[in-house]
PLY file of the C-alpha trace (Angstrom):
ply
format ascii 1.0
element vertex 385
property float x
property float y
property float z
element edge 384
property int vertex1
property int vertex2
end_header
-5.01 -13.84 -18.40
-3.44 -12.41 -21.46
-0.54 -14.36 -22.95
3.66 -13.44 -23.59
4.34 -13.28 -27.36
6.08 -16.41 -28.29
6.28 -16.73 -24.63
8.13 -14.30 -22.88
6.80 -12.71 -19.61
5.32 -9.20 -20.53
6.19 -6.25 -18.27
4.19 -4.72 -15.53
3.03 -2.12 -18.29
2.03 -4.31 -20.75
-0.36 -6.41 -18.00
-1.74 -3.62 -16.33
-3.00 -1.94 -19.81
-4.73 -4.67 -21.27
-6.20 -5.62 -17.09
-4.31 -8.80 -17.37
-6.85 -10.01 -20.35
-9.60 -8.92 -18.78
-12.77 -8.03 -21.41
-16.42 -8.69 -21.84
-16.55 -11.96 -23.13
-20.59 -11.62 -23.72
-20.47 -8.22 -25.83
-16.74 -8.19 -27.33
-16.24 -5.16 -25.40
-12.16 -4.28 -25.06
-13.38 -3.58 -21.02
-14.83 -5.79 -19.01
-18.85 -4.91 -17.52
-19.75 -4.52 -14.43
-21.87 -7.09 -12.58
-24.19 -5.86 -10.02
-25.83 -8.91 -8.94
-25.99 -9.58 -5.48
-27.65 -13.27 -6.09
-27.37 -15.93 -8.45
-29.75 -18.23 -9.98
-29.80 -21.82 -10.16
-31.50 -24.62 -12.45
-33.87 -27.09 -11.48
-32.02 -29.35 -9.93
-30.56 -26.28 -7.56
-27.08 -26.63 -8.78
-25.97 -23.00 -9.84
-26.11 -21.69 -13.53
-22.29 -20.84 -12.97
-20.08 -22.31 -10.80
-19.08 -20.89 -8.29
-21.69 -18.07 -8.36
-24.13 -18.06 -5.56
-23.84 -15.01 -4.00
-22.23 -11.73 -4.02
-20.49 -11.72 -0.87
-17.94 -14.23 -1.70
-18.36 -14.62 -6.16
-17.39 -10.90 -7.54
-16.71 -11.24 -10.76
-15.69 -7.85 -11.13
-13.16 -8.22 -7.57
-11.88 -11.41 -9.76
-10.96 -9.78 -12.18
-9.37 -7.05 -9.89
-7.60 -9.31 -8.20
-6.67 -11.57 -10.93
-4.64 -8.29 -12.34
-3.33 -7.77 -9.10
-1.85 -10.59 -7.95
-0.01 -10.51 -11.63
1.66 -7.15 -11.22
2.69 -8.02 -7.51
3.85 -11.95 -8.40
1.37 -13.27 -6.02
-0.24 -16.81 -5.97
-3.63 -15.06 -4.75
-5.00 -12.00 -4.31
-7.96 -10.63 -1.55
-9.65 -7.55 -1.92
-11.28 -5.73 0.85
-13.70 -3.13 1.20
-10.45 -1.06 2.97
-6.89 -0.91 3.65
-7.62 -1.46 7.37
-9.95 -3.93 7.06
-7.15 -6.39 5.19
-5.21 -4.95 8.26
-8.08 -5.98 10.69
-7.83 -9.23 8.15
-4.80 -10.57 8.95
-4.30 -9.89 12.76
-7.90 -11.69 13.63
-5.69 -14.77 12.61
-3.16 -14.46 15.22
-4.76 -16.37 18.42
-5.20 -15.08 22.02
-1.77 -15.26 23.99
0.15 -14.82 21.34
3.13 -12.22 20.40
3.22 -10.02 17.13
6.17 -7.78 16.43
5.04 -4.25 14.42
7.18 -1.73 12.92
7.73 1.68 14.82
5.87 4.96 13.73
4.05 3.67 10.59
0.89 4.81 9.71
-0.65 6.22 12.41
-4.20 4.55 11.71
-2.52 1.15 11.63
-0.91 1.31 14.94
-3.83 2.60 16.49
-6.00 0.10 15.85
-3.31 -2.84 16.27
-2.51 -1.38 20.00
-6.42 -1.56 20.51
-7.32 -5.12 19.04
-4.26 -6.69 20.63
-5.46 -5.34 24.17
-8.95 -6.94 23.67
-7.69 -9.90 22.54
-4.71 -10.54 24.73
-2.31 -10.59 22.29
1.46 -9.12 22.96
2.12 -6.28 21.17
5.79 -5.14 20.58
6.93 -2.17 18.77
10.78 -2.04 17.46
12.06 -0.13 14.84
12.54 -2.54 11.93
15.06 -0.45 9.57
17.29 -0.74 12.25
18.22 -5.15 11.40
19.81 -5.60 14.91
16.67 -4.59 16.60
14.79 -6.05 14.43
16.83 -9.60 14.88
17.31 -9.15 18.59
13.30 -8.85 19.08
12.35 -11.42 16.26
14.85 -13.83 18.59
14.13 -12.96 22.29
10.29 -12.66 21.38
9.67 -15.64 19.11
6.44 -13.85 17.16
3.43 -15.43 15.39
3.57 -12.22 13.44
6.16 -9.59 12.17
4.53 -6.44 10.46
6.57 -4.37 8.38
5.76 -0.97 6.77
8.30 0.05 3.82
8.79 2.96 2.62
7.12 3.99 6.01
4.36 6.92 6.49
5.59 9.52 7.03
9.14 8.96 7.87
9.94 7.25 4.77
11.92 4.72 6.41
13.48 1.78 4.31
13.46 -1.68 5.77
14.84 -4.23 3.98
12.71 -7.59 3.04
14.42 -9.98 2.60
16.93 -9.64 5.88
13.28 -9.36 7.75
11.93 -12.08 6.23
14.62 -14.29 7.23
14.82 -13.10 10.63
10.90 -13.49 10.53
11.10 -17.21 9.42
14.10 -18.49 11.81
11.58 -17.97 14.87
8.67 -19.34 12.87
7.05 -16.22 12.32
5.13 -15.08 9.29
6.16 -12.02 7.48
3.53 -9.13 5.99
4.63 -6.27 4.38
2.44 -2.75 4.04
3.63 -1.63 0.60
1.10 1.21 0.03
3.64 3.54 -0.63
5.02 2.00 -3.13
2.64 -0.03 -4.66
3.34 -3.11 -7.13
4.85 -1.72 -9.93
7.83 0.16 -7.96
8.11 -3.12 -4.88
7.42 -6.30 -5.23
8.07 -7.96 -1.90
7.02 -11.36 -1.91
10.18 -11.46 -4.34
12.47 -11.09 -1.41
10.30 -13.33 1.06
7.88 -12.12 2.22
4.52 -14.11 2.89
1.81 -11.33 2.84
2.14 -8.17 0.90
-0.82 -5.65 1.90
-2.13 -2.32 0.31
-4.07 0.32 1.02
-5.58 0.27 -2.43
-7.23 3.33 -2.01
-4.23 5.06 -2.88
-1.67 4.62 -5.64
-3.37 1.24 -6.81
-6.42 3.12 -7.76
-4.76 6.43 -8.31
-7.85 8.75 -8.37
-9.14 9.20 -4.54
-12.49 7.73 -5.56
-12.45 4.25 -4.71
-11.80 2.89 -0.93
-10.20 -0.49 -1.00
-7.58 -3.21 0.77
-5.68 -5.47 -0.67
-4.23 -8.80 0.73
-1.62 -10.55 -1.92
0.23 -14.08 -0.51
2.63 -16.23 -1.93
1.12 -19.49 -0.34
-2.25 -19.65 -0.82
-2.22 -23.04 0.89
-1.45 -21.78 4.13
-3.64 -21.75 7.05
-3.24 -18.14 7.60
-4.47 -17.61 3.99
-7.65 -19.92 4.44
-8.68 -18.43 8.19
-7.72 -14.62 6.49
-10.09 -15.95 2.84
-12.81 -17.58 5.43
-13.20 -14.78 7.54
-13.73 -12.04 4.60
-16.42 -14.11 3.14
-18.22 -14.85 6.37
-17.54 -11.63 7.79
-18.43 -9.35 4.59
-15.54 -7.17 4.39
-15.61 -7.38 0.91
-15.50 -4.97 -2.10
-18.49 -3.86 -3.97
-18.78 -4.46 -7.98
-18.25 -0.80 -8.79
-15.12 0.05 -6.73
-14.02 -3.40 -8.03
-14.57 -2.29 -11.53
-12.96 1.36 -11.47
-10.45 -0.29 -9.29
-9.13 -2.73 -12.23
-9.84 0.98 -14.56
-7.24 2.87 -12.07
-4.36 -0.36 -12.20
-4.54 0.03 -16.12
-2.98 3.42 -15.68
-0.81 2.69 -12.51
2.72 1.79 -14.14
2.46 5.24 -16.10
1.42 6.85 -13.12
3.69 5.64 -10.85
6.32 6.28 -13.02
5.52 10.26 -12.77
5.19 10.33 -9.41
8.40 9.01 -8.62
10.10 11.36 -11.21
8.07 14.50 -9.65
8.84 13.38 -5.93
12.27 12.96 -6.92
12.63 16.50 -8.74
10.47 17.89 -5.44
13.12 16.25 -3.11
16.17 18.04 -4.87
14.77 21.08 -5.05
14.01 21.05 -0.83
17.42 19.52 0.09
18.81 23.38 -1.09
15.81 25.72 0.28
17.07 27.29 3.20
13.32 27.61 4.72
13.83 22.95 4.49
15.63 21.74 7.81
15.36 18.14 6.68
13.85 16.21 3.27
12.53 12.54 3.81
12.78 10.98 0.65
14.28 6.98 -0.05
15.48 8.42 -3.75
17.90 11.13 -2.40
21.18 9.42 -1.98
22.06 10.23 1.36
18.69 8.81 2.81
19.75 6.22 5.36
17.77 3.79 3.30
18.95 4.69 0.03
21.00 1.70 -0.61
18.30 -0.90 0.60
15.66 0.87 -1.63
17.90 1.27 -4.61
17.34 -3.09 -4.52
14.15 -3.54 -3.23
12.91 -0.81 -5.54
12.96 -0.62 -9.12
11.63 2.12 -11.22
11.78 4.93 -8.80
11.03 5.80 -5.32
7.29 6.38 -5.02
5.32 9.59 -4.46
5.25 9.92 -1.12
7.80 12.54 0.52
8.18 14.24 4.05
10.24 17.78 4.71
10.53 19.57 8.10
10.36 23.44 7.72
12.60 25.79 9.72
10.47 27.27 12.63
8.45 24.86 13.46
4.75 23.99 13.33
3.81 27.68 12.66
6.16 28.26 9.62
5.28 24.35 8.49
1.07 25.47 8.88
1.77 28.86 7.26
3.61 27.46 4.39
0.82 24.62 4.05
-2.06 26.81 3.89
-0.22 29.10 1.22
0.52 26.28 -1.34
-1.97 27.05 -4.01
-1.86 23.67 -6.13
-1.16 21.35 -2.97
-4.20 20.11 -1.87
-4.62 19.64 2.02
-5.86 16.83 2.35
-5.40 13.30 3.97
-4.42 10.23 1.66
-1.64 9.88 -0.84
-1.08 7.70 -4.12
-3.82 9.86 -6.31
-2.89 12.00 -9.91
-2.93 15.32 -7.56
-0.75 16.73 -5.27
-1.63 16.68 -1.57
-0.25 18.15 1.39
-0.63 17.18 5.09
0.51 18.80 8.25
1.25 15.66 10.33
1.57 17.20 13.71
-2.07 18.00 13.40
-3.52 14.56 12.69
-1.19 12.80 14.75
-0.39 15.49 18.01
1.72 12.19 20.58
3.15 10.35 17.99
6.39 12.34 18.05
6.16 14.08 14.76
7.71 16.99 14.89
6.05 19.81 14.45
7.37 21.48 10.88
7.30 18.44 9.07
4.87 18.65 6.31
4.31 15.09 4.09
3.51 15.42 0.39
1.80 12.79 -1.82
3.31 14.35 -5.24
1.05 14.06 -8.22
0.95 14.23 -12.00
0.90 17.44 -12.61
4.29 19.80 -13.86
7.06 19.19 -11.95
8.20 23.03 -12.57
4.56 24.04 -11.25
4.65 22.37 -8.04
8.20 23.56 -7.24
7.00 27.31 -8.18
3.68 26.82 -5.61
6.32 25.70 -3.24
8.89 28.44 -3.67
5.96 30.69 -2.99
4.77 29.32 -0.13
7.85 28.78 1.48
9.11 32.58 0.78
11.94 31.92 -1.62
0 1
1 2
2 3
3 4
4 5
5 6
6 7
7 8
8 9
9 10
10 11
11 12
12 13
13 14
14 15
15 16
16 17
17 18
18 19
19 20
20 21
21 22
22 23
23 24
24 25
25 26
26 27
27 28
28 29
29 30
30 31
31 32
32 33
33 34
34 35
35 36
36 37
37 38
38 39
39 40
40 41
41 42
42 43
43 44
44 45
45 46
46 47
47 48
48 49
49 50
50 51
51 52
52 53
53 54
54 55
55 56
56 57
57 58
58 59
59 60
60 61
61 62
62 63
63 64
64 65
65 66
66 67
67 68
68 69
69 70
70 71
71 72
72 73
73 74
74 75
75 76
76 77
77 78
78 79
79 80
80 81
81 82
82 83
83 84
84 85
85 86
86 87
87 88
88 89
89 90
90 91
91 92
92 93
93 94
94 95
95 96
96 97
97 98
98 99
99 100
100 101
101 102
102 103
103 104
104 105
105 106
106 107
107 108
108 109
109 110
110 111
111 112
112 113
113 114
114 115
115 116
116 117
117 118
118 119
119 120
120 121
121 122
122 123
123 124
124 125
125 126
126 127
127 128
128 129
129 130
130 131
131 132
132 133
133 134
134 135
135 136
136 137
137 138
138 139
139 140
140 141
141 142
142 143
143 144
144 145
145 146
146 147
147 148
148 149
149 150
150 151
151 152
152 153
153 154
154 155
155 156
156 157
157 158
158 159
159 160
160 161
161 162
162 163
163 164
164 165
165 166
166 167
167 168
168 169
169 170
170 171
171 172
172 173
173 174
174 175
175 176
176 177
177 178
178 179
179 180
180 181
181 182
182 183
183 184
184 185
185 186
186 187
187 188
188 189
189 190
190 191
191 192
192 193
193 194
194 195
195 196
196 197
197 198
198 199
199 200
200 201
201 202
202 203
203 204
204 205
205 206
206 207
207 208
208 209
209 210
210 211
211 212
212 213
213 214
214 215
215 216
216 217
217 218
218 219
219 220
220 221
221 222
222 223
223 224
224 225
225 226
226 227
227 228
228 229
229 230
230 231
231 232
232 233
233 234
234 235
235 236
236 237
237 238
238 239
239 240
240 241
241 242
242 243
243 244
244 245
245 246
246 247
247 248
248 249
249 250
250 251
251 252
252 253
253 254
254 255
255 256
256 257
257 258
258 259
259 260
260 261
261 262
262 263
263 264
264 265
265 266
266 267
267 268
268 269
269 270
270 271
271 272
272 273
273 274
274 275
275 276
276 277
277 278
278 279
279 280
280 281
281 282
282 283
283 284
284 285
285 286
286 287
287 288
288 289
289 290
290 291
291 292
292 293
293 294
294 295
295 296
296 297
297 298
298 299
299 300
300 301
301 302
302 303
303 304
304 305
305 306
306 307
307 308
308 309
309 310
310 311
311 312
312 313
313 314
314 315
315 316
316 317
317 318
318 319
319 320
320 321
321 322
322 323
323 324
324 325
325 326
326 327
327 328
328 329
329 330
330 331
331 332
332 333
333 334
334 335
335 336
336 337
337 338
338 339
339 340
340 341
341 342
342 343
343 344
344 345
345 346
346 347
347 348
348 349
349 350
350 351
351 352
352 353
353 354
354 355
355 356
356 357
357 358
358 359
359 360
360 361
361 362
362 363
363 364
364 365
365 366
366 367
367 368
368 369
369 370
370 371
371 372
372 373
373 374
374 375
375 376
376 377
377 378
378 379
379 380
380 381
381 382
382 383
383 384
């Protein structure tokens, strides 16, 4: 861990860049190696060379160190890295036992619900879905339902919904219930919500936490890491194997150096993107937290610091064959699934996701690094103005 000059906390900036302390202590090196052992040796007497090194599964350095840096940027107690997003999903729900109810957000990520609706059939849990921006519904349900679990996605995917944490976690924690919060979108530099009472925080690593669309990874962070959900969640990814490799650990911890930098462009792109749609006359509707009239706005002003993240959703006039026609005529958009990586990406949702009730012209962005004025140019093209 590196230490505060004459003892004041460093920013997110300052931890991330140096990975939290992290170097090779056996070379000197200013990065730390990369251990690819899968087994460890012990001495004579069997007791292993290293504590707490026996076997791969469960002692990565490299994850360690990952999720040592980690848990710093998001204020956690502990951190658990998974081999993906949905398996820290998949993590936390094969805690909830048979009978019982879970609350989960409305139109999140489409992979998430899909496979919640699935494993809550098999395993007799009740599932119910409630719009959780809206805090009456959220309360009414959290009270009439009494829930082992309340799952909250904010800012959502793809309708960029803002749900406020701390209200939720409150509402969460009168009935008894505990609290996780998918903050993929916008990652631990720009939300921190264990801050505002939350008891699970959970990423999709994969995207802005690693930043380059090379590594898949999940990420669990907790602010007990006494609890029994914490021990069944750190029990079951051992024994189960749902771990990280060494590698993706490694250029994981190499993407987080870069990710308050990062971030930071993102936001200021997706912000200058947002503007520039709310005026184009070929843009019914813009999705996007930052833009003050977002029904959200105020909630994410708090929750949020630093900007507003890099994902962004617009609905183009005519419908899903002006919305696929301006898609496949964006010329530095890429189109392509994920979001959170240095390039820009474009996604027709409609396409991936045909019952959800998308509609049709609405396009989601993951905006990049690259020149703002570029992107808006590709766009003006492809749009016809």
């Amino acid at each position: 861990m590196v230490d505060a000059p004459k003892n004041r906390p460093l920013h997110p900036a300052t931890i991330a860049a140096q990975a939290a302390g992290a170097t090779d202590v056996e070379t000197g090196g200013v990065v730390p190696a990369i251990h690819m052992a899968t087994t460890f040796a012990r001495d004579v007497d069997y007791a292993p060379l290293k504590d707490n090194n026996v076997y791969l599964r469960s002692h990565n350095e490299n994850a360690r160190i990952a999720e040592q840096l980690l848990s710093q940027l998001e204020g956690a107690a502990d951190t658990l890295l998974f081999g993906s997003g949905m398996a820290a999903v998949a993590a936390v729900f094969r805690t909830v036992p048979s009978g019982a109810t879970v609350l989960v957000q409305k139109q999140i990520y489409w992979g998430t619900t899909a496979w919640i609706r699935a494993f809550c059939e098999r395993r007799d849990i009740t599932l119910e879905e409630v719009e959780a921006s809206d805090p009456q519904a959220l309360e009414g349900a959290c009270n009439s339902l009494r829930p082992a679990l309340v799952w909250i996605e904010t800012p959502s995917n793809p309708w960029l919904r803002i749900t406020d944490v701390a209200r939720a976690a409150k509402m969460a924690h009168d009935v008894g219930a505990t609290l996780v919060v998918d903050s993929t979108a916008a990652s631990p530099v720009l939300s921190q919500p264990l801050r505002y009472g939350a008891d699970i925080v959970m990423h999709s690593a994969t995207k802005g936490i690693n930043g380059h669309s090379d590594v898949l990874a999940g990420a669990l962070c907790v602010a007990d890491p006494d609890s029994r959900m914490w021990q069944d969640i750190r029990a079951d990814r051992d024994m189960a194997g749902a771990v990280l490799g060494p590698m993706e650990a490694w250029l994981l911890t190499r993407g987080m150096r870069t990710l308050p930098l990062r971030m930071r462009e993102m936001s200021k792109n997706a912000m200058t993107l947002a503007t520039y749609l709310m005026d184009h006359p070929a843009v019914e509707e813009v999705l996007y937290p930052g833009l003050p009239d977002h029904p959200g706005h105020a909630i994410a002003a708090e929750q949020m610091t630093g900007g507003y993240g890099c994902l962004l959703s617009f609905v183009v006039r005519g419908g899903g064959d002006a919305a696929l026609k301006a898609a496949g005529r964006l010329q530095l958009f890429h189109r392509a699934t994920s979001l959170g990586g240095v390039e820009s990406l474009v996604e027709h949702r409609h396409t991936i996701e045909p019952h959800t009730g998308i509609p049709e012209g609405l396009l989601r962005v993951s905006v990049g690094i690259e020149d703002a004025d570029d992107l808006i140019n590709d766009l003006a093209q492809a749009l016809g103005q």
